[in-house]
N, C-alpha and C positions, 0 to 999 in steps of 0.2 A: 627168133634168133637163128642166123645163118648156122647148123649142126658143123661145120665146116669147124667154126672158132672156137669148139669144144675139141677140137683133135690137137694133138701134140703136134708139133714138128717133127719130121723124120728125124731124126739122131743116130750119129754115127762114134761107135766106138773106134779110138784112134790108140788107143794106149788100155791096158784094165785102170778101170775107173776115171776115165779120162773123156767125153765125147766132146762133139762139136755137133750145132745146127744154124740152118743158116734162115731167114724169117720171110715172107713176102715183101717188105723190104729190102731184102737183101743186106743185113747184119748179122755176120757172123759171130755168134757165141761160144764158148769154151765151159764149157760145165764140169771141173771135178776135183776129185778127193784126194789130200795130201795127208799120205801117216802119219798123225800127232802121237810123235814118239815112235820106240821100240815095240812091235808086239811084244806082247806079255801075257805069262796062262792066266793074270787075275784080272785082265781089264779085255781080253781078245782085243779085236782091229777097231781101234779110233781114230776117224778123220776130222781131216778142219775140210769143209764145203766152200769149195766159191766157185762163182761166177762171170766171168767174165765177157766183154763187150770187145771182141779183138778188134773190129775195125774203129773204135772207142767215135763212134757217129752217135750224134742224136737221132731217134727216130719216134713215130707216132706210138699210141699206146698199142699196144700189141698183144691182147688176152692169150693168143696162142703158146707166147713165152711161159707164161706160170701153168699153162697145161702140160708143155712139156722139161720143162723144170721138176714139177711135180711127178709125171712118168719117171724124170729119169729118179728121182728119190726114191720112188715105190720100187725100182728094178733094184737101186742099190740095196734097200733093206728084206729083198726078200731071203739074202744071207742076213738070220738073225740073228747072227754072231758081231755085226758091225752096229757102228755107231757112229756119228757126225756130231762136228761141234761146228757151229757158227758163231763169226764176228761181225759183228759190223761197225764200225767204228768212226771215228770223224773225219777220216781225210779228203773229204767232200761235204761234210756237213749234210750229208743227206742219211747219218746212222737210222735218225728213227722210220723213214722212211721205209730206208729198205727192211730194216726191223717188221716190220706191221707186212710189205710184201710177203717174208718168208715166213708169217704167221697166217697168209690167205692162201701161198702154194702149201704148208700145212694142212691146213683144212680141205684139200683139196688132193692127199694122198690118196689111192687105194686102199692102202694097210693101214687099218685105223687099229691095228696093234701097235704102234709106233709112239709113244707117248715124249712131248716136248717138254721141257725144262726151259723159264727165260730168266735174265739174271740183267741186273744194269749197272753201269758204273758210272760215275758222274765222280770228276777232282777240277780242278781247277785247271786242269792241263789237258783233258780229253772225256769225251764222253763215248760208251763201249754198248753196244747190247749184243750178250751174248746166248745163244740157244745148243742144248742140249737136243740132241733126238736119237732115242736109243728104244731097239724093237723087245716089247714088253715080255718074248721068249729068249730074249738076250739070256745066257747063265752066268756070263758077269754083272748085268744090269748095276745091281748094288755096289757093287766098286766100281762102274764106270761113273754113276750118280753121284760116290765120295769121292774122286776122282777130280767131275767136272767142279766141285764145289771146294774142292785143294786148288784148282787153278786158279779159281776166279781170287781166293783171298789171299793165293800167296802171288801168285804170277803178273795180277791188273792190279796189283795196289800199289802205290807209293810211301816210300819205308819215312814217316817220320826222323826228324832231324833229331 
């Protein structure tokens, strides 16, 4: 294998917690973290993660992507005061997919201090997979964990009639 497809993408910080890279392809990406919520001293800085496809092109499969996907995760958690939350959800019918991708740029961290949480939801109206990832020296860890599990049962559920 070409050592070439193990390297990340150059990435460029445009904003904190914000980059962009662009692919041999030429598909520009958008990688970053939106504050879920107020900080707060019992839970520190929790984000929601996404990803996006700015020039929203199809393109070939691209390993380099979840190399540097996964760079930029390891840089964001090496403040291990933070923490990210992931959706993915059905408005493309491709949830579980990208679900199982960001369970292979997972594995595929640096910091295997970093331990995942996944969660799914399934009603009649949508289906949700949602991931925790929060760095094991976190000193909120524990409230960020009860926390991400106050979201999932009060925030994605559907209130009976």
């Amino acid at each position: 294998m070409d050592t070439k497809q193990l390297q990340p993408y150059n990435y460029q910080a445009i904003a904190p917690n914000d980059f962009t890279f662009t692919t041999k392809h030429g598909v520009n990406y958008r990688a970053y973290f939106l504050p879920y919520g107020e900080y707060t001293p019992q839970y520190g800085s929790i984000y929601i993660f996404n990803l996006s496809n700015i020039n929203e092109e199809t393109h070939p499969v691209d390993i380099r992507i979840s190399h540097t996907v996964a760079a930029i995760l390891s840089d964001f958690f090496e403040e291990e005061e933070n923490s990210a939350v992931i959706m993915c959800d059905n408005s493309d019918s491709k949830e579980f997919k990208r679900f199982k991708l960001f369970d292979r740029w997972y594995k595929k961290l640096k910091d295997k201090d970093v331990m995942k949480l996944d969660s799914a939801i399934e009603t009649d109206y949508y289906s949700l997979y949602i991931s925790l990832f929060v760095h094991n020296n976190n000193p909120w860890k524990n409230n960020v964990i009860k926390e991400y599990y106050r979201m999932i049962s009060e925030e994605f559920t559907i209130p009976e009639d």
